[in-house]
VOBANU-464653 format. One record per residue (C-alpha): residue in three letters; z, y, x. Coordinates in nm, 2 decimals, padded with zeros to 4 digits, m for minus. Layout:
# VOBANU-464653
+------+--------+--------+--------+
| code |      z |      y |      x |
+------+--------+--------+--------+
|  ALA |      Z |      Y |      X |
...
+------+--------+--------+--------+
//
This chain:
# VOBANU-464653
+------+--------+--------+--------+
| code |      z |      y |      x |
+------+--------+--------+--------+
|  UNK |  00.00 |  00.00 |  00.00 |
|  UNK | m00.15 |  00.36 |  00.15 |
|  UNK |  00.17 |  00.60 |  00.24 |
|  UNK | m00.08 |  00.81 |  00.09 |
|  UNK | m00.15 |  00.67 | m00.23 |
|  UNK |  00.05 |  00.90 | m00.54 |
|  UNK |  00.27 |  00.74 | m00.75 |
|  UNK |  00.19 |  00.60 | m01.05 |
|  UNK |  00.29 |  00.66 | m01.41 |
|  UNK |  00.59 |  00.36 | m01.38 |
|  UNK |  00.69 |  00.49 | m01.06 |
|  UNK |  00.70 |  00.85 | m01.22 |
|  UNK |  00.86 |  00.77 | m01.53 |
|  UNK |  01.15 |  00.60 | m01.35 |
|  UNK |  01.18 |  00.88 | m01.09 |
|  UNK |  01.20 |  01.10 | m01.39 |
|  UNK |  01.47 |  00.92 | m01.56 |
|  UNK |  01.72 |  00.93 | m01.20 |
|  UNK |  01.65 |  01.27 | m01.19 |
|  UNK |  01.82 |  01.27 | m01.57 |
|  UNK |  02.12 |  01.09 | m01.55 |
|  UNK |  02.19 |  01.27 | m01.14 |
|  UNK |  02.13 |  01.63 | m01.38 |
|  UNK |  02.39 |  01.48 | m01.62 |
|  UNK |  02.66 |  01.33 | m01.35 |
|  UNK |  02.61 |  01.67 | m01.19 |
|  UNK |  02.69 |  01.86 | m01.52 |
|  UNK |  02.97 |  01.64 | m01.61 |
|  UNK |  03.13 |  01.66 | m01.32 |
|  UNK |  03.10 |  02.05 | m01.25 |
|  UNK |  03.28 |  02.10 | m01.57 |
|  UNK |  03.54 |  01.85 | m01.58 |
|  UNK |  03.57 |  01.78 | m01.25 |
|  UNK |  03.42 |  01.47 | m01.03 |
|  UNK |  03.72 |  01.24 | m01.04 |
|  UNK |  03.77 |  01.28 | m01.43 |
|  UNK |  03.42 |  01.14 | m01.50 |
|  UNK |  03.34 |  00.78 | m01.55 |
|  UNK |  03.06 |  00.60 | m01.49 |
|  UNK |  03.08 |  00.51 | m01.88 |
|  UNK |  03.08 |  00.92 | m01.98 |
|  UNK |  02.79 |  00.98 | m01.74 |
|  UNK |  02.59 |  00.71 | m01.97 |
|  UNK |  02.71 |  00.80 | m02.29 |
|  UNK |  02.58 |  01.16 | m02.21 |
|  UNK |  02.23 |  01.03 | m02.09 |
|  UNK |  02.22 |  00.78 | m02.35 |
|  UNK |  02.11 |  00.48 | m02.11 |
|  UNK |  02.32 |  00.13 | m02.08 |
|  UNK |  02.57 |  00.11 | m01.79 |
|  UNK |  02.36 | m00.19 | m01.64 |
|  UNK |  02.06 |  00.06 | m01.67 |
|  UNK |  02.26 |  00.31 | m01.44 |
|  UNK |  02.39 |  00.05 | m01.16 |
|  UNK |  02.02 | m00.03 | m01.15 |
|  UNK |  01.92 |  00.30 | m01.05 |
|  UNK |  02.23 |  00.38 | m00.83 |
|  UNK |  02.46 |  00.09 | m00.78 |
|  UNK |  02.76 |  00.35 | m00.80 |
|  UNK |  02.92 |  00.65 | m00.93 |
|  UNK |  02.86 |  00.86 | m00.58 |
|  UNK |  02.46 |  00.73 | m00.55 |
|  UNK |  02.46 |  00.93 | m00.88 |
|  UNK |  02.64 |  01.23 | m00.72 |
|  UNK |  02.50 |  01.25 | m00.40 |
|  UNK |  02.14 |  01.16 | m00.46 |
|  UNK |  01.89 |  01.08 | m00.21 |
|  UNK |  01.87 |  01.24 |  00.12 |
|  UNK |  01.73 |  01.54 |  00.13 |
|  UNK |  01.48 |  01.43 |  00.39 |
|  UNK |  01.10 |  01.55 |  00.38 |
|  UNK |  00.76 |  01.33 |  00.43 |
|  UNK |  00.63 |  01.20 |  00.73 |
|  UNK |  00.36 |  01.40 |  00.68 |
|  UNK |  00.58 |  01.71 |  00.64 |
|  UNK |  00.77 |  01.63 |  00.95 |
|  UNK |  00.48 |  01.57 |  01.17 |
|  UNK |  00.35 |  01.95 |  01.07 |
|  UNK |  00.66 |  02.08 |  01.16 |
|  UNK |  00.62 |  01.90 |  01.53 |
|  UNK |  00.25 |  02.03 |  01.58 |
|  UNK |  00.34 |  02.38 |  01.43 |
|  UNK |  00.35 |  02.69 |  01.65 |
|  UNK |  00.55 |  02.94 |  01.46 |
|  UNK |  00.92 |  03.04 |  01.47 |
|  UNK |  01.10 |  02.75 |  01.53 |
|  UNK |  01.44 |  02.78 |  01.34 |
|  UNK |  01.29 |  02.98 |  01.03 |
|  UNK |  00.98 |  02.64 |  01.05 |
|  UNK |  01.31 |  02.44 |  01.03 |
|  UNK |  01.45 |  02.60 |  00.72 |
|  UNK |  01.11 |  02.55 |  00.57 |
|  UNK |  01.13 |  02.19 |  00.57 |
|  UNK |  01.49 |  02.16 |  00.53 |
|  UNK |  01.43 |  02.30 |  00.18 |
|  UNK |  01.09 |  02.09 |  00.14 |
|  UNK |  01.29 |  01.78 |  00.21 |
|  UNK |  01.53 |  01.88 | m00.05 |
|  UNK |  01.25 |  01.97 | m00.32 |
|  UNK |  01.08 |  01.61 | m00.18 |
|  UNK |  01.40 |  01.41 | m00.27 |
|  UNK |  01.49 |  01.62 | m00.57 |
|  UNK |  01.20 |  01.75 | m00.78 |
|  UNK |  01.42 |  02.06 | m00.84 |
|  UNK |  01.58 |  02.30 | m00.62 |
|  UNK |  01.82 |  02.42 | m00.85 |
|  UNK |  01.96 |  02.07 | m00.92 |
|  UNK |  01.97 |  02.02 | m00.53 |
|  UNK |  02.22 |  02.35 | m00.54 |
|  UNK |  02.42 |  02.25 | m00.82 |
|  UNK |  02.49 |  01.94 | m00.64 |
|  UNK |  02.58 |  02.14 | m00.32 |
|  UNK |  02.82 |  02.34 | m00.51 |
|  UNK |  02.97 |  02.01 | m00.67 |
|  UNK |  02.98 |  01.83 | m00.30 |
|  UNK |  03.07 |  02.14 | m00.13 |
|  UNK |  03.37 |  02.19 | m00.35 |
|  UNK |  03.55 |  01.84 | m00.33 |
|  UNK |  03.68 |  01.76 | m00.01 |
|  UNK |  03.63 |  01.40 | m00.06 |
|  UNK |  03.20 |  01.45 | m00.15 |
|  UNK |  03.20 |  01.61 |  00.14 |
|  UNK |  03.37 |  01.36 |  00.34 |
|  UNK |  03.14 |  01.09 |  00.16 |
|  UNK |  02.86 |  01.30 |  00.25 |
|  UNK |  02.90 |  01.36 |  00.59 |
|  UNK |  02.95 |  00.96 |  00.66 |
|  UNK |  02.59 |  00.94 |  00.53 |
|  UNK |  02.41 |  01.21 |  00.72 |
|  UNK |  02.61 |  01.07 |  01.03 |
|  UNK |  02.51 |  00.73 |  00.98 |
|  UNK |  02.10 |  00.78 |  00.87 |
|  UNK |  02.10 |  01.04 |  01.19 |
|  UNK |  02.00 |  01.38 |  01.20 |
|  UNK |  01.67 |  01.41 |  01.13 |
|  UNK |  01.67 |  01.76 |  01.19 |
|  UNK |  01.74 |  01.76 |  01.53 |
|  UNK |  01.52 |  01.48 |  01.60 |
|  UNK |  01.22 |  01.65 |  01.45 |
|  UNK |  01.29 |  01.94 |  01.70 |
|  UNK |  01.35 |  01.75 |  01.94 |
|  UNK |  01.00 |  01.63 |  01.91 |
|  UNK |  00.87 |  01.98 |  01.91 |
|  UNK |  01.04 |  02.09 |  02.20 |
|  UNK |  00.92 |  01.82 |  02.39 |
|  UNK |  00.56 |  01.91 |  02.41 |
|  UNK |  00.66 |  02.19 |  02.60 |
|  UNK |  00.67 |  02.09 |  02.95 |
|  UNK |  00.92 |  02.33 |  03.12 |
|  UNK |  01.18 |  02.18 |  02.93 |
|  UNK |  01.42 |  01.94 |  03.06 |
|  UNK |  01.54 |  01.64 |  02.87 |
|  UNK |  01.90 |  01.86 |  02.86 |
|  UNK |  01.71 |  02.18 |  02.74 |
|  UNK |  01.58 |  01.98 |  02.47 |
|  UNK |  01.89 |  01.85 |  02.34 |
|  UNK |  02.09 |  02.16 |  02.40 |
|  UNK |  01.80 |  02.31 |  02.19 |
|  UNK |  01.77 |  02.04 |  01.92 |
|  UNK |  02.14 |  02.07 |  01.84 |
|  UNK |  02.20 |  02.41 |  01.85 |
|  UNK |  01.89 |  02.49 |  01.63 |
|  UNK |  01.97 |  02.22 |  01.36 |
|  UNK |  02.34 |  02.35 |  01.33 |
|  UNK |  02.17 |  02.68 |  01.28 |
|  UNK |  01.94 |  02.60 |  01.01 |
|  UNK |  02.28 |  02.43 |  00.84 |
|  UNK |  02.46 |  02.71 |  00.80 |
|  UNK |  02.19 |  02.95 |  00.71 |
|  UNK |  02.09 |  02.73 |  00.44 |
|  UNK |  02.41 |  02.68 |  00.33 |
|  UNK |  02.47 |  03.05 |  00.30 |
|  UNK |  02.15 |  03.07 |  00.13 |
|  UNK |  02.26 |  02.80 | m00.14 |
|  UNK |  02.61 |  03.00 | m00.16 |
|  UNK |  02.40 |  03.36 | m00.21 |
|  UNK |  02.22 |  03.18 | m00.52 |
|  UNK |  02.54 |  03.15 | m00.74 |
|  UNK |  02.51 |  03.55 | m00.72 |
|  UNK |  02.18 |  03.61 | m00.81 |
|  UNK |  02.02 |  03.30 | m00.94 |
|  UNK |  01.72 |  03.50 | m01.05 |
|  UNK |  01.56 |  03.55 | m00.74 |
|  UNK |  01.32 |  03.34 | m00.56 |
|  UNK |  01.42 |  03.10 | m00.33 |
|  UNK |  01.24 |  03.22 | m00.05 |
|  UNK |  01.42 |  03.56 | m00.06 |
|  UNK |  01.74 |  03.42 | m00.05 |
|  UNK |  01.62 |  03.21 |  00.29 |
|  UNK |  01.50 |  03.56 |  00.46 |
|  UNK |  01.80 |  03.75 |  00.36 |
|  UNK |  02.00 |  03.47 |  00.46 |
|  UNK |  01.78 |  03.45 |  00.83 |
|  UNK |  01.80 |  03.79 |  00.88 |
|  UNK |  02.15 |  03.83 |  00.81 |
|  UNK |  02.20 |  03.59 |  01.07 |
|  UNK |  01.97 |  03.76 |  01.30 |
|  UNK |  02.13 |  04.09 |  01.25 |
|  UNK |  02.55 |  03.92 |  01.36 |
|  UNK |  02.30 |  03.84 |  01.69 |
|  UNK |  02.17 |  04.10 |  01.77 |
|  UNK |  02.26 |  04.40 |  01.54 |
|  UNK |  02.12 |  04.56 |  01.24 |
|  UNK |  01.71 |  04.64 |  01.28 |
|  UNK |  01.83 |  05.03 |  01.37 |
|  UNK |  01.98 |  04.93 |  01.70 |
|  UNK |  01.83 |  04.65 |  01.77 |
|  UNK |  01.64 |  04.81 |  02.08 |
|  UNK |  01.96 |  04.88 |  02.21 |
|  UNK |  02.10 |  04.57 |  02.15 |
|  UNK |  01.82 |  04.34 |  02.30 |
|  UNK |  01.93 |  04.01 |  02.46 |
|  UNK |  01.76 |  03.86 |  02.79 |
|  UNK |  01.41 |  03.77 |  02.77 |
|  UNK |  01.33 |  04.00 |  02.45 |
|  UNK |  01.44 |  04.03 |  02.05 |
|  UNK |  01.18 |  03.84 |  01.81 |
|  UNK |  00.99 |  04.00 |  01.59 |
|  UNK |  00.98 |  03.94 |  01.22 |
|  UNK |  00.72 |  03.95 |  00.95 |
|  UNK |  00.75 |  03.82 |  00.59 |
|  UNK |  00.59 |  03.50 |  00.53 |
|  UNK |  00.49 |  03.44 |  00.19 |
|  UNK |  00.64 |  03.20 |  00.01 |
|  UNK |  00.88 |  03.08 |  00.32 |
|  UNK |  01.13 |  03.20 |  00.55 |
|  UNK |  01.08 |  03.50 |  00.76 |
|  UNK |  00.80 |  03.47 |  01.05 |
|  UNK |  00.92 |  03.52 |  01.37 |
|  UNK |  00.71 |  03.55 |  01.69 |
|  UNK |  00.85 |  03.32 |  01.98 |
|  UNK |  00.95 |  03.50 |  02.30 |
+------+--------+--------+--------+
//
């Protein structure tokens, strides 16, 4: 079977009905909190048999947590061969991975808020990401490998430092929604990048005299994406 090939209407129809009962765990357990709601409520409320439910999840927390938010191959190999600014090219496919896995961006940040709010999700969900790997960092490490002055060190120095980045700034992103939901994901990504930017290296206005060595990016809006840096 081709990587390739679109899925087809059975393979669509069940995606469609996970992506149901995760938008009804998600609801439940926003408003009444996630260790107050039972498996049994969360089918009750998206009217499908409990032995429906384990088939799609096999637990309570598959429900919750979802699938990784992790982008195509395809996706991934783009961002390796890409050019641009590397960390705002990171964010990029951070939040294509989430819309891959999810369908829906604002489910993925209801279930951020949900995770992010419950010390034990977010224990839960850290055991995953650390056991699957970072696929962040090893996508960059991939990019930063094709350039040749770059030691193996530099590389993972690089890698780790950028993906820890692109966490937080898309975290604060996903925070900055709850505040004004209206506005287009993007924006919140370049407010959220330049914010960042400007606790580096100071607001645009004094940025020329707060420059570090080797030269302050430049930054042009991208439509549709993250701000556009040019590599120094």
């Amino acid at each position: 079977m081709s990587e390739d090939r679109p899925p087809g209407l059975r393979e669509r129809k069940r995606a469609a009905a996970r992506a149901r009962v995760e938008e009804v765990a998600i609801d439940l357990c926003l408003r009444h909190g996630y260790e107050a709601v039972t498996v049994g409520q969360i089918c009750a409320a998206a009217d499908i048999a409990q032995s429906t439910f384990f088939n799609y999840f096999g637990s309570k927390d598959a429900a919750i947590l979802g699938r990784p938010p992790c982008p195509s191959p395809q996706a991934v190999q783009a961002f390796v061969q890409a050019d641009g600014p590397l960390l705002g090219d990171l964010l990029a496919l951070m939040v294509a991975g989430a819309r891959d896995a999810v369908g829906d961006l604002e489910l993925f940040r209801r279930r951020f808020e949900l995770i992010d709010g419950n010390p034990a999700l977010r224990a839960r969900e850290l055991d995953r990401s650390d056991a699957r790997g970072s696929w962040q960092r090893e996508a960059v490490e991939r990019r930063l490998r094709r350039d040749p002055r770059l030691t193996p060190d530099d590389v993972a120095e690089r890698a780790h430092l950028t993906a820890a980045l692109a966490t937080s700034i898309l975290r604060h992103a996903l925070w900055s929604v709850r505040h004004s939901p209206a506005a287009h994901w993007g924006d919140h990504l370049r407010r959220s990048l330049g914010l960042a930017q400007d606790l580096l290296v100071g607001p645009a206005r004094d940025r020329t005299r707060a420059v570090p060595r080797g030269g302050a990016p430049g930054r042009t809006a991208r439509p549709g994406g993250v701000a556009r840096r040019r590599d120094t």
